[in-house]
PyMOL commands that place a pseudoatom at each C-alpha (Angstrom):
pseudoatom trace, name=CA, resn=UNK, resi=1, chain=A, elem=C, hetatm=0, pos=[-62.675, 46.389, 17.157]
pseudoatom trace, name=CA, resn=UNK, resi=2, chain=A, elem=C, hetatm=0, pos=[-63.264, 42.527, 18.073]
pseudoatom trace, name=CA, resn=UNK, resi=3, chain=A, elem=C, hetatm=0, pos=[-65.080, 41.819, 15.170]
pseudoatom trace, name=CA, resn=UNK, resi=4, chain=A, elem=C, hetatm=0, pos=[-65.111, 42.651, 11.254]
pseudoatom trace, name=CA, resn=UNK, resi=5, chain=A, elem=C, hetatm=0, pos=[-68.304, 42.199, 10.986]
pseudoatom trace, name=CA, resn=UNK, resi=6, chain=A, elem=C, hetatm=0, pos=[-69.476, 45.060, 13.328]
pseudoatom trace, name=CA, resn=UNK, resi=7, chain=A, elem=C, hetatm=0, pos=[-68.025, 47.492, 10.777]
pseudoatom trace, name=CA, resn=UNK, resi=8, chain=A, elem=C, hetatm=0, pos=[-70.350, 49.315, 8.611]
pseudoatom trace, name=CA, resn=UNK, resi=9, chain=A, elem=C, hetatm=0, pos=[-69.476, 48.417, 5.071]
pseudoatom trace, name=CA, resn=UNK, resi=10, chain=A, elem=C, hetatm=0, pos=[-66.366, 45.918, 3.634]
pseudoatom trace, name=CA, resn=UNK, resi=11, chain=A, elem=C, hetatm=0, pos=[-64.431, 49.073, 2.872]
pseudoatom trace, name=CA, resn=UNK, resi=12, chain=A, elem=C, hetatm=0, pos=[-64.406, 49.925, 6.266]
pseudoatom trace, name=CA, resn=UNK, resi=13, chain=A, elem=C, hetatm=0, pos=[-63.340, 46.412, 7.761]
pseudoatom trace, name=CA, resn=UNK, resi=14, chain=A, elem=C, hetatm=0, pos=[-60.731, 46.194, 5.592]
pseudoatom trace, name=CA, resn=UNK, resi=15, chain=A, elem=C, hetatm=0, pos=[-59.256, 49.392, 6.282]
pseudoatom trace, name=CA, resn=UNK, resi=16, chain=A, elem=C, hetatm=0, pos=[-60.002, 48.037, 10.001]
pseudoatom trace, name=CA, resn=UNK, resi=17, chain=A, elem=C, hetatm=0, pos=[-58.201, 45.174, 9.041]
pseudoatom trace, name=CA, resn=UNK, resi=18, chain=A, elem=C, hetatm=0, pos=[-55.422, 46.292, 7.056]
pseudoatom trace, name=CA, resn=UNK, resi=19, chain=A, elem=C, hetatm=0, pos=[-54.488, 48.758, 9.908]
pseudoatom trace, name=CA, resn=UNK, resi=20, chain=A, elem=C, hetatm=0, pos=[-53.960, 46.469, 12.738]
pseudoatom trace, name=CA, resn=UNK, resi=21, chain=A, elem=C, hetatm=0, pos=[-52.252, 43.878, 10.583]
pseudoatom trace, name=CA, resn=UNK, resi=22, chain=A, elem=C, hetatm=0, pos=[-49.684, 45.436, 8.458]
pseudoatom trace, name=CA, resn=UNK, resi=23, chain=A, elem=C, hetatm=0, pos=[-46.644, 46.037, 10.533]
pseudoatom trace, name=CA, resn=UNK, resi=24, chain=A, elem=C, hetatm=0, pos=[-46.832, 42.970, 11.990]
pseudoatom trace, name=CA, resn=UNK, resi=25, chain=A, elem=C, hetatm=0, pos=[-47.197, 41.375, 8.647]
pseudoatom trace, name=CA, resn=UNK, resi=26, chain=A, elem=C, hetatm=0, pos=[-44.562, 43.686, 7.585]
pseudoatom trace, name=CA, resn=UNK, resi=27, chain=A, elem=C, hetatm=0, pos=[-42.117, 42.099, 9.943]
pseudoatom trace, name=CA, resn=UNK, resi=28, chain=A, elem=C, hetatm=0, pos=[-43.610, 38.726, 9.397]
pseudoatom trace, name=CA, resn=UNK, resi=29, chain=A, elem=C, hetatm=0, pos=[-42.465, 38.767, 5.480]
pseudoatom trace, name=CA, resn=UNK, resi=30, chain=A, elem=C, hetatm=0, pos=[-39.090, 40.666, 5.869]
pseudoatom trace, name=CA, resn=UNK, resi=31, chain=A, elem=C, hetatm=0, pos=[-37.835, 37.808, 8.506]
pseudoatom trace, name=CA, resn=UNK, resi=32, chain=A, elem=C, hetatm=0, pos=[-38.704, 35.810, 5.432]
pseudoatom trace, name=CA, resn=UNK, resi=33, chain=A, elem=C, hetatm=0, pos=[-37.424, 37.245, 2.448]
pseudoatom trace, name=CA, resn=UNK, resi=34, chain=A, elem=C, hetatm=0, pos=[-35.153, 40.295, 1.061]
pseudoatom trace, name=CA, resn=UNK, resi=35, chain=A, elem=C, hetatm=0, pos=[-36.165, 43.319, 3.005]
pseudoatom trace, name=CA, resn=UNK, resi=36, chain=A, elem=C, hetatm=0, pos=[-36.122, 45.370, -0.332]
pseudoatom trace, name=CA, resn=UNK, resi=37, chain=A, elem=C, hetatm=0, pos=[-39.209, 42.956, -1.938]
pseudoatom trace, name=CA, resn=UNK, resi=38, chain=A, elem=C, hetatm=0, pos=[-41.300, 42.895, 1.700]
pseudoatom trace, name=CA, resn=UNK, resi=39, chain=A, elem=C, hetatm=0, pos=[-43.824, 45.643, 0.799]
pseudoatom trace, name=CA, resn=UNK, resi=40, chain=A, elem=C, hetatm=0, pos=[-44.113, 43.740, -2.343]
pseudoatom trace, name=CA, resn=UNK, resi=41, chain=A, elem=C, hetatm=0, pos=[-45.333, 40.860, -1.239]
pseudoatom trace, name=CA, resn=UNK, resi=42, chain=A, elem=C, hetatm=0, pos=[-47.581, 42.467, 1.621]
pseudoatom trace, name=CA, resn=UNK, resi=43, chain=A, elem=C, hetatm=0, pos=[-49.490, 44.491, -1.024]
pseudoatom trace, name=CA, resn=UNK, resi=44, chain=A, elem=C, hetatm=0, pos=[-49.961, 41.625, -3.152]
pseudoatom trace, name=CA, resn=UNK, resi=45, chain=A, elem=C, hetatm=0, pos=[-50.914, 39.858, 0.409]
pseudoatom trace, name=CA, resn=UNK, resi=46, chain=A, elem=C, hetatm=0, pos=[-54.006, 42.637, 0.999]
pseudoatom trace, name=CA, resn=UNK, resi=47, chain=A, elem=C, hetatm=0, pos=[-54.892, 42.294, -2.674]
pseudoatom trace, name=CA, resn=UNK, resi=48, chain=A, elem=C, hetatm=0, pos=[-55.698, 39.239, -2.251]
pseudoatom trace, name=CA, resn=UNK, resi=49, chain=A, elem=C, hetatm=0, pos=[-57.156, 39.467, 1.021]
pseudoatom trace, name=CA, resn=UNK, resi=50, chain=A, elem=C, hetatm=0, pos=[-59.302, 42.008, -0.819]
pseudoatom trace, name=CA, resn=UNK, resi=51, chain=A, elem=C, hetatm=0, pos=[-60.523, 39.923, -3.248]
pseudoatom trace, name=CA, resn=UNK, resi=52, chain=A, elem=C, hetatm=0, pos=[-61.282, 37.327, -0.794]
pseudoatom trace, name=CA, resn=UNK, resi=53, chain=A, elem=C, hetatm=0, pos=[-62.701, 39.235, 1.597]
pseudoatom trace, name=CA, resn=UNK, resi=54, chain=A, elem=C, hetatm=0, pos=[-65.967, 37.815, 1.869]
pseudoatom trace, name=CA, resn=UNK, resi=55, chain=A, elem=C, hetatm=0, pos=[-63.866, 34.247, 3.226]
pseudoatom trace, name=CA, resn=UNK, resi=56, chain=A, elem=C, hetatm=0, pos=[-62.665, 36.543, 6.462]
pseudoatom trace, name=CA, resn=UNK, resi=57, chain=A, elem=C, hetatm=0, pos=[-63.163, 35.473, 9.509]
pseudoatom trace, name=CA, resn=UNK, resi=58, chain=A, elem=C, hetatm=0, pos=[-65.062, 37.558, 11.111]
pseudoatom trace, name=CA, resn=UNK, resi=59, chain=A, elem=C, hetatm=0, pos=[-62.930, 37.966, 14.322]
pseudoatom trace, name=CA, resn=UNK, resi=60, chain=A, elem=C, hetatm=0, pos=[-60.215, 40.271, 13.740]
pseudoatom trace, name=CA, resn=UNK, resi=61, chain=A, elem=C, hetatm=0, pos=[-57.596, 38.116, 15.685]
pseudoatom trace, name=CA, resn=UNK, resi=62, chain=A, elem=C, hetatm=0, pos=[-58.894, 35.236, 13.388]
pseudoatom trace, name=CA, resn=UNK, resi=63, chain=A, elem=C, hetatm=0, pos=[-58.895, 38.058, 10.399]
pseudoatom trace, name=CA, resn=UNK, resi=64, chain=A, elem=C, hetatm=0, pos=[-55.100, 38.528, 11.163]
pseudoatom trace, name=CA, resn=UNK, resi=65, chain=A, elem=C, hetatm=0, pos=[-53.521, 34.744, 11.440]
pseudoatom trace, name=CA, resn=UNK, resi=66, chain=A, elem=C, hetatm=0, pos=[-55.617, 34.584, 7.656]
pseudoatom trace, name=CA, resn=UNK, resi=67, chain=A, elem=C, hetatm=0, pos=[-54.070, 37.380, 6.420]
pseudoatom trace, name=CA, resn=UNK, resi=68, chain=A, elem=C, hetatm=0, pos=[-50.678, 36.126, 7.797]
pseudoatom trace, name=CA, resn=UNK, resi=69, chain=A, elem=C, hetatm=0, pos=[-51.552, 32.573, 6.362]
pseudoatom trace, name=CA, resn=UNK, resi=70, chain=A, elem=C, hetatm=0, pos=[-52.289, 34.375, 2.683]
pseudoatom trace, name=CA, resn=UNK, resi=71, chain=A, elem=C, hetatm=0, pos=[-48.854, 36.225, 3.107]
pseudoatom trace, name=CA, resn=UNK, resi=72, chain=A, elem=C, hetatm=0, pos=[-47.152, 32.402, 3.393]
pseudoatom trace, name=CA, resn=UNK, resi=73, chain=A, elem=C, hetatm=0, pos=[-48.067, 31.147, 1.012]
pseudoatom trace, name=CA, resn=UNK, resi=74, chain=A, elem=C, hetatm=0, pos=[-47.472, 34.043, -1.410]
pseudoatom trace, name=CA, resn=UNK, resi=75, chain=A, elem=C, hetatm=0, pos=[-43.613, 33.431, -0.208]
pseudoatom trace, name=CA, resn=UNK, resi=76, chain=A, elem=C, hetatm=0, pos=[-43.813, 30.090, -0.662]
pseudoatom trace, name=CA, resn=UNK, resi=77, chain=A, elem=C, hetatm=0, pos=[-45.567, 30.313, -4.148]
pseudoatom trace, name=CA, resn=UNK, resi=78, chain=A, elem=C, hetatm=0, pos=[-42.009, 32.848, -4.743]
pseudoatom trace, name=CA, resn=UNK, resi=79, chain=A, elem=C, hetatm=0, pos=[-39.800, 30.195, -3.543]
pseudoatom trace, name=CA, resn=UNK, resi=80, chain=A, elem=C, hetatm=0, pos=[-41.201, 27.299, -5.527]
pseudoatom trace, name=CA, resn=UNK, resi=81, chain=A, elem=C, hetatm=0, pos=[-40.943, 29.697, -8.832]
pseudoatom trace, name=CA, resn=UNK, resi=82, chain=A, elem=C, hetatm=0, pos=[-37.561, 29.846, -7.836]
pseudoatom trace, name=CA, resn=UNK, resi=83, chain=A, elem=C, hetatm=0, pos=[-36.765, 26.599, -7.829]
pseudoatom trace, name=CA, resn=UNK, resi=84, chain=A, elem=C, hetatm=0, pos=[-38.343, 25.722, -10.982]
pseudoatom trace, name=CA, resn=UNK, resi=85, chain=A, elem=C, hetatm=0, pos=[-36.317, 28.967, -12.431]
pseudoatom trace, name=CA, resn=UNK, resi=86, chain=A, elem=C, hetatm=0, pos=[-33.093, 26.900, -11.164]
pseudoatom trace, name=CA, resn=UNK, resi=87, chain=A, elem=C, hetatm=0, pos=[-34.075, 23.679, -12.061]
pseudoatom trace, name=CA, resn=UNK, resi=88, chain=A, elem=C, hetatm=0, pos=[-35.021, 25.142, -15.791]
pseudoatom trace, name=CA, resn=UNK, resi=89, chain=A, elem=C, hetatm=0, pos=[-31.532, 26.072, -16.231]
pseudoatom trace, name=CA, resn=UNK, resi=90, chain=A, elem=C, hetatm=0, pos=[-29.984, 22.636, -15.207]
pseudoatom trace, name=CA, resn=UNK, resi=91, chain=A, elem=C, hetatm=0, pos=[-32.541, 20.845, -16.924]
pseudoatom trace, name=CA, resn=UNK, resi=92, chain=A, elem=C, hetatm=0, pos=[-31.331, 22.714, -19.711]
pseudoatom trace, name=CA, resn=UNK, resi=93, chain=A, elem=C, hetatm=0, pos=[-27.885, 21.544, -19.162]
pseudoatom trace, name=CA, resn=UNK, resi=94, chain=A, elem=C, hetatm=0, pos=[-29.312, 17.943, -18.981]
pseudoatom trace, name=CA, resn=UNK, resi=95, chain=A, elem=C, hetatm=0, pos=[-31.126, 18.074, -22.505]
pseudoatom trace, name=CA, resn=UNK, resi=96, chain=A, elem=C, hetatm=0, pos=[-28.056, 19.057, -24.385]
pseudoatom trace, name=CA, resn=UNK, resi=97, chain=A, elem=C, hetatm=0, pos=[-25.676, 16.286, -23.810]
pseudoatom trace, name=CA, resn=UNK, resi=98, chain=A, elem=C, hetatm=0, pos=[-26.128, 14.637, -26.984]
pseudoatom trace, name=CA, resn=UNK, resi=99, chain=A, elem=C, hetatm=0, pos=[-24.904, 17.982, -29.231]
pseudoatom trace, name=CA, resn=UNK, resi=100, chain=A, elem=C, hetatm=0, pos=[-21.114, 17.916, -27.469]
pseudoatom trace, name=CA, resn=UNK, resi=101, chain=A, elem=C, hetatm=0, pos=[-18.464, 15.219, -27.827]
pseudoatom trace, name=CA, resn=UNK, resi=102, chain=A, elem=C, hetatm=0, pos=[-18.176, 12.151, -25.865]
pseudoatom trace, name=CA, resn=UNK, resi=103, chain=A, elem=C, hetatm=0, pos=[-15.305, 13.308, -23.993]
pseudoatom trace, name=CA, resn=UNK, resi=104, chain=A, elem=C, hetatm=0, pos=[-15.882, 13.555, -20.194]
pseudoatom trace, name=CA, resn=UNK, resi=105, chain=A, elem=C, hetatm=0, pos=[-13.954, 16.716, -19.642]
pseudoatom trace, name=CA, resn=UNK, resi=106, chain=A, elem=C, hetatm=0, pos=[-15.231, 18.139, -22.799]
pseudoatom trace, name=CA, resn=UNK, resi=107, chain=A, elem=C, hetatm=0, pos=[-19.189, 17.084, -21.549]
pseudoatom trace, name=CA, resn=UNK, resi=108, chain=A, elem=C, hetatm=0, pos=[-18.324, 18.505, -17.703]
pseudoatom trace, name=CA, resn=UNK, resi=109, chain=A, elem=C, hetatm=0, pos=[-16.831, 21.801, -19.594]
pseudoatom trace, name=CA, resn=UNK, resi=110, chain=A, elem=C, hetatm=0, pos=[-19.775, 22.255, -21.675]
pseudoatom trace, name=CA, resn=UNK, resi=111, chain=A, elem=C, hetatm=0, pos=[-22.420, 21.757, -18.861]
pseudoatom trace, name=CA, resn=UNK, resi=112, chain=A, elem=C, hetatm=0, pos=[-20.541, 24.521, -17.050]
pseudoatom trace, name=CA, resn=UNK, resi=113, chain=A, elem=C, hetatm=0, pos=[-21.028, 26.994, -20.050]
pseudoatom trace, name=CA, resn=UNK, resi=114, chain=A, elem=C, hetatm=0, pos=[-23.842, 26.021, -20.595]
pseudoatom trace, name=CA, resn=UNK, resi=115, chain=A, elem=C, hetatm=0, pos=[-25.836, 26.695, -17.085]
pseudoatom trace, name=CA, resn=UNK, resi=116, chain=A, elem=C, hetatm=0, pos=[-22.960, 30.116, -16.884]
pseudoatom trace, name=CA, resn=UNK, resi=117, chain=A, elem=C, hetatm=0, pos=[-24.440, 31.109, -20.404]
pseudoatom trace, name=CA, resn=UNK, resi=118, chain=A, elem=C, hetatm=0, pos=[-28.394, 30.352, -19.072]
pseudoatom trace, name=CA, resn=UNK, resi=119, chain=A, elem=C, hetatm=0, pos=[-27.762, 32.123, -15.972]
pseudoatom trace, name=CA, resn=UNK, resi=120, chain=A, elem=C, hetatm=0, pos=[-27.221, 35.074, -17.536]
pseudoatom trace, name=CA, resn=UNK, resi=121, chain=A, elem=C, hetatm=0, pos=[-29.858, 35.580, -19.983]
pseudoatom trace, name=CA, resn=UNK, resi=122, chain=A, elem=C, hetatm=0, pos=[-32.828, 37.381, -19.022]
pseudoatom trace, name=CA, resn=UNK, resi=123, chain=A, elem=C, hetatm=0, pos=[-35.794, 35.961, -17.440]
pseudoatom trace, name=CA, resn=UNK, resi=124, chain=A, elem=C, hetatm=0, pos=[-37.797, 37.101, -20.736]
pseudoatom trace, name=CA, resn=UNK, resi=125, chain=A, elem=C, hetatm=0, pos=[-35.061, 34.788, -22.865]
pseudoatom trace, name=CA, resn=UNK, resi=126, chain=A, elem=C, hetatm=0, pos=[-35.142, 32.164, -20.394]
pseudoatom trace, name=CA, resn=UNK, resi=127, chain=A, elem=C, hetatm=0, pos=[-38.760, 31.856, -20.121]
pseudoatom trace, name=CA, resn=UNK, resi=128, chain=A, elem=C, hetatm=0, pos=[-39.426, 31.918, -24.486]
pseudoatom trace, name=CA, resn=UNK, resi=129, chain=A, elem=C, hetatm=0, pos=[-37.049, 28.772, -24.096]
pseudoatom trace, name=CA, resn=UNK, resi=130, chain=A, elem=C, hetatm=0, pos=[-38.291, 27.083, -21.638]
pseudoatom trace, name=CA, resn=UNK, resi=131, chain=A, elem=C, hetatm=0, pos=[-41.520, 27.205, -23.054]
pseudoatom trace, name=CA, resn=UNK, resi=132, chain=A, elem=C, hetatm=0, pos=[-40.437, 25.967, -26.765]
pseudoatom trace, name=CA, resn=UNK, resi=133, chain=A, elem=C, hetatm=0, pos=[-37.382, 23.209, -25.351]
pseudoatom trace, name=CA, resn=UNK, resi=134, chain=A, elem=C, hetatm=0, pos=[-39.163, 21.723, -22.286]
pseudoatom trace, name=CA, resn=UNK, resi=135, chain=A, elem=C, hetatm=0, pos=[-42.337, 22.266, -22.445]
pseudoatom trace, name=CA, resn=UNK, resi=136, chain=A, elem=C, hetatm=0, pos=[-42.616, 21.475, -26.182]
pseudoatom trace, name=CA, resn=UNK, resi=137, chain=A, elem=C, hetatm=0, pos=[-45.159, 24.148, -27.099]
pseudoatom trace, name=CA, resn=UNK, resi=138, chain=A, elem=C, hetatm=0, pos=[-45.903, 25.385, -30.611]
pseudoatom trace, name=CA, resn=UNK, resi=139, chain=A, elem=C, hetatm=0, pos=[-45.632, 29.042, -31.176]
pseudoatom trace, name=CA, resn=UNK, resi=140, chain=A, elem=C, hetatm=0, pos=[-49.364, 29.619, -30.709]
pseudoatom trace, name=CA, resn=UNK, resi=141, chain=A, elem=C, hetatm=0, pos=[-49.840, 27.813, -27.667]
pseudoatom trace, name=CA, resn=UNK, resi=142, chain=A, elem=C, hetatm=0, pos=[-46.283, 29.105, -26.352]
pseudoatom trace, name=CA, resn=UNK, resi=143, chain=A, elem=C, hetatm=0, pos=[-47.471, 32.673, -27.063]
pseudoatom trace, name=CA, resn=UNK, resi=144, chain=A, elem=C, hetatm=0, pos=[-51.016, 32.053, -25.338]
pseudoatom trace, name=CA, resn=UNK, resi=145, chain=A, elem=C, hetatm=0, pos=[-49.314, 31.395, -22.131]
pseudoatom trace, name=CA, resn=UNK, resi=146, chain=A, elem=C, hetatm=0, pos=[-47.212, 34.653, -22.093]
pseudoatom trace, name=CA, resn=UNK, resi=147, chain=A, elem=C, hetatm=0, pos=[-50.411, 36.772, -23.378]
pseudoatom trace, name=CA, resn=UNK, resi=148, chain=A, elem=C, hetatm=0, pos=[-48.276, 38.050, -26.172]
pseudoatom trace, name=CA, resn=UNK, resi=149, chain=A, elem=C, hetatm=0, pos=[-49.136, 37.144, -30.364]
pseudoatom trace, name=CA, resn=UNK, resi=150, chain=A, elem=C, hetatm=0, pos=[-47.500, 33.792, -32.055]
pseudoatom trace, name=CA, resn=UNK, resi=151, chain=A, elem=C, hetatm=0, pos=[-44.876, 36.878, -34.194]
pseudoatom trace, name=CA, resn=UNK, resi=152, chain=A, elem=C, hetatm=0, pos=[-44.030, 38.543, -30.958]
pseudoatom trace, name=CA, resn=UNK, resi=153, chain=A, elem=C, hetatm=0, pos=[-43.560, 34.977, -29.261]
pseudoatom trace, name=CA, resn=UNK, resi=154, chain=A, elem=C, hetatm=0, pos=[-41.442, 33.521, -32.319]
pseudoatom trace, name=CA, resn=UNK, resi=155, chain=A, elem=C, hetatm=0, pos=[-39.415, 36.700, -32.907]
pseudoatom trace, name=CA, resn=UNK, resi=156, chain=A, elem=C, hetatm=0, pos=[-38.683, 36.163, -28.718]
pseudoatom trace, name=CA, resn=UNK, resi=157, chain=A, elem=C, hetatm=0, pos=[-37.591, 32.818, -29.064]
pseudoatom trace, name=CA, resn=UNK, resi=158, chain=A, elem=C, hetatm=0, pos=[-35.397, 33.939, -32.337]
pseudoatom trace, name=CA, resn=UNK, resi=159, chain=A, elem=C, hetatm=0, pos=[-33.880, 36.559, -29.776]
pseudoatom trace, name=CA, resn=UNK, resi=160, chain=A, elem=C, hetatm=0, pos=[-33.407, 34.491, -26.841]
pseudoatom trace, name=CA, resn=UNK, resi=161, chain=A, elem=C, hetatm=0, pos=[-31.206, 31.514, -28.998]
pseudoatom trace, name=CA, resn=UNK, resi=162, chain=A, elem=C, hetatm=0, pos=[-29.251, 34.453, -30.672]
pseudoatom trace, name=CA, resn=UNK, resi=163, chain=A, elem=C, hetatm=0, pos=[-28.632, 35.793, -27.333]
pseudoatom trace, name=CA, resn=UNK, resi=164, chain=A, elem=C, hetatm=0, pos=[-27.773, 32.454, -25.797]
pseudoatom trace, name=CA, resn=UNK, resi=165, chain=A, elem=C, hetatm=0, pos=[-25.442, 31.224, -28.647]
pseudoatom trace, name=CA, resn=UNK, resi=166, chain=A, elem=C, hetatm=0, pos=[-23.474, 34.678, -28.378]
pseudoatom trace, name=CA, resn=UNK, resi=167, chain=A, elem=C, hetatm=0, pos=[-23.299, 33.768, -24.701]
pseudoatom trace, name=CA, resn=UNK, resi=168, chain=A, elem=C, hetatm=0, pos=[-21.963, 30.193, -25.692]
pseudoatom trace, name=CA, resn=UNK, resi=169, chain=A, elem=C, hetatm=0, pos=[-19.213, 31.777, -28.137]
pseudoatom trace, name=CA, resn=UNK, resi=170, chain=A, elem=C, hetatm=0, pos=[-18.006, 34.381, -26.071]
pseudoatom trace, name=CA, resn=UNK, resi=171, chain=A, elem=C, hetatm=0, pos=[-17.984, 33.128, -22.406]
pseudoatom trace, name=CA, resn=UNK, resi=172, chain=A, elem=C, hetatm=0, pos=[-14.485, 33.245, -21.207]
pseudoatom trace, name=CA, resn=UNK, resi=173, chain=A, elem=C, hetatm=0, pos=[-12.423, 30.309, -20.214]
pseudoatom trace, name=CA, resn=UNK, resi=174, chain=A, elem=C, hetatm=0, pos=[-12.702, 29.176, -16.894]
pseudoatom trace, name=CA, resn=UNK, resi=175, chain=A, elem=C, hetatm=0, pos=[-13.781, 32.392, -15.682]
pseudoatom trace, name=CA, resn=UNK, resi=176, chain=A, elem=C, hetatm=0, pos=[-15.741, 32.701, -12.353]
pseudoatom trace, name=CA, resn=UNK, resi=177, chain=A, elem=C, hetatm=0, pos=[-17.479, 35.588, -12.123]
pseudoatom trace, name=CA, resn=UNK, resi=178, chain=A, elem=C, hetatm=0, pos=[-18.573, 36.809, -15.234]
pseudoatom trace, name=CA, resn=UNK, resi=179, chain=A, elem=C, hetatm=0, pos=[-18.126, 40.665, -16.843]
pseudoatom trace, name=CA, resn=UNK, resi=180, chain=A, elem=C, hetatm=0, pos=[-20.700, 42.668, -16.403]
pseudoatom trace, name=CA, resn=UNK, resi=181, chain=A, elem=C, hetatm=0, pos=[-21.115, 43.752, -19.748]
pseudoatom trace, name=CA, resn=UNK, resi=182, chain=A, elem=C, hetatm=0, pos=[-22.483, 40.066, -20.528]
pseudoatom trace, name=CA, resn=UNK, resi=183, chain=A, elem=C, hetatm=0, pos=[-25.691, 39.709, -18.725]
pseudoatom trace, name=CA, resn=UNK, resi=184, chain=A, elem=C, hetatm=0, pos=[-26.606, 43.310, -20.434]
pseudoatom trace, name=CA, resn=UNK, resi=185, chain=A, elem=C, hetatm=0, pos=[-25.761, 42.187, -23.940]
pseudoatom trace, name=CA, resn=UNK, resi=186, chain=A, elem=C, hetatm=0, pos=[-27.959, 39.314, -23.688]
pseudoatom trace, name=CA, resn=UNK, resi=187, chain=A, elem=C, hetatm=0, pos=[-30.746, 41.379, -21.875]
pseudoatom trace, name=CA, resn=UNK, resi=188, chain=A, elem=C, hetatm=0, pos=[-30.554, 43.570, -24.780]
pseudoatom trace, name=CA, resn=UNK, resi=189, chain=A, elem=C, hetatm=0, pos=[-30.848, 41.325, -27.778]
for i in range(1, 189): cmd.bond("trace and resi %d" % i, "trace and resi %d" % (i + 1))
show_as sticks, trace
zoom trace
């Protein structure tokens, strides 16, 4: 089919459309990310597409390089909440500096436990303090953004410093690579 538009209904074109392009698109997002996550970010690539279907080009090669173009910048959009994820935890390490002695050494070995201890709590702990420390949000707001009540978001938080000061206390020494046992523990609390 040259064109989308020569196909009876949208249902139709997009099946059109979905058909010729995912393979390719397939290949295009697993030369760019984990293999394992690819059909991920395709599906969430035509669910968009879906929703935007009415912006389509109607000229199916066109169609495809749009489709491809959506599928970027979903990857991108990954990698940038990456980065911020990464940058959270050092930022973290950054804010702190005035609760540890003036010592150097003792400042350097801090930081270290510090971004060891936020590395491994979960992405649910990480997030509840991330909102509350950096981005200075009240309970109610905090909660707002994570579509969850003010309780659920303060009894989070409570859970999430809990689980990060039992990180702080029981971290071993100069250790590096960490038990397994310790990024479940703080999943858990």
């Amino acid at each position: 089919m040259s064109h989308l538009t020569r196909a009876p209904d949208r249902a139709d074109a997009f099946r059109s459309l979905y058909e010729s392009a995912y393979p390719d698109l397939l290949r295009f997002v697993q030369r760019r990310t984990e293999p394992t996550g690819a059909e991920d970010v395709v599906a969430e690539a035509f669910l968009v597409v879906w929703k935007r279907f009415s912006e389509a080009p109607g000229n199916e090669s066109d169609a495809r390089a749009w489709v491809f173009g959506i599928a970027r910048n979903l990857l991108l959009n990954a990698r940038r909440g990456e980065q911020r994820r990464q940058a959270l935890g050092v930022r973290l390490a950054a804010t702190t500096t005035e609760f540890f002695s003036d010592s150097h050494a003792d400042l350097v070995g801090n930081r270290v436990d510090l971004n060891r201890a936020w590395q491994l709590l979960s992405e649910v702990h990480q997030e509840a303090m991330g909102l509350a420390v950096f981005e200075n949000l009240a309970a109610p707001q905090a909660a707002k953004v994570l579509g969850i009540s003010p309780v659920a978001f303060r009894l989070r938080l409570s859970r999430a410093r809990r689980a990060l000061r039992l990180l702080l206390d029981h971290l071993p020494p100069h250790a590096s690579e960490t038990s397994a046992a310790s990024p479940e523990k703080a999943a858990t609390l």
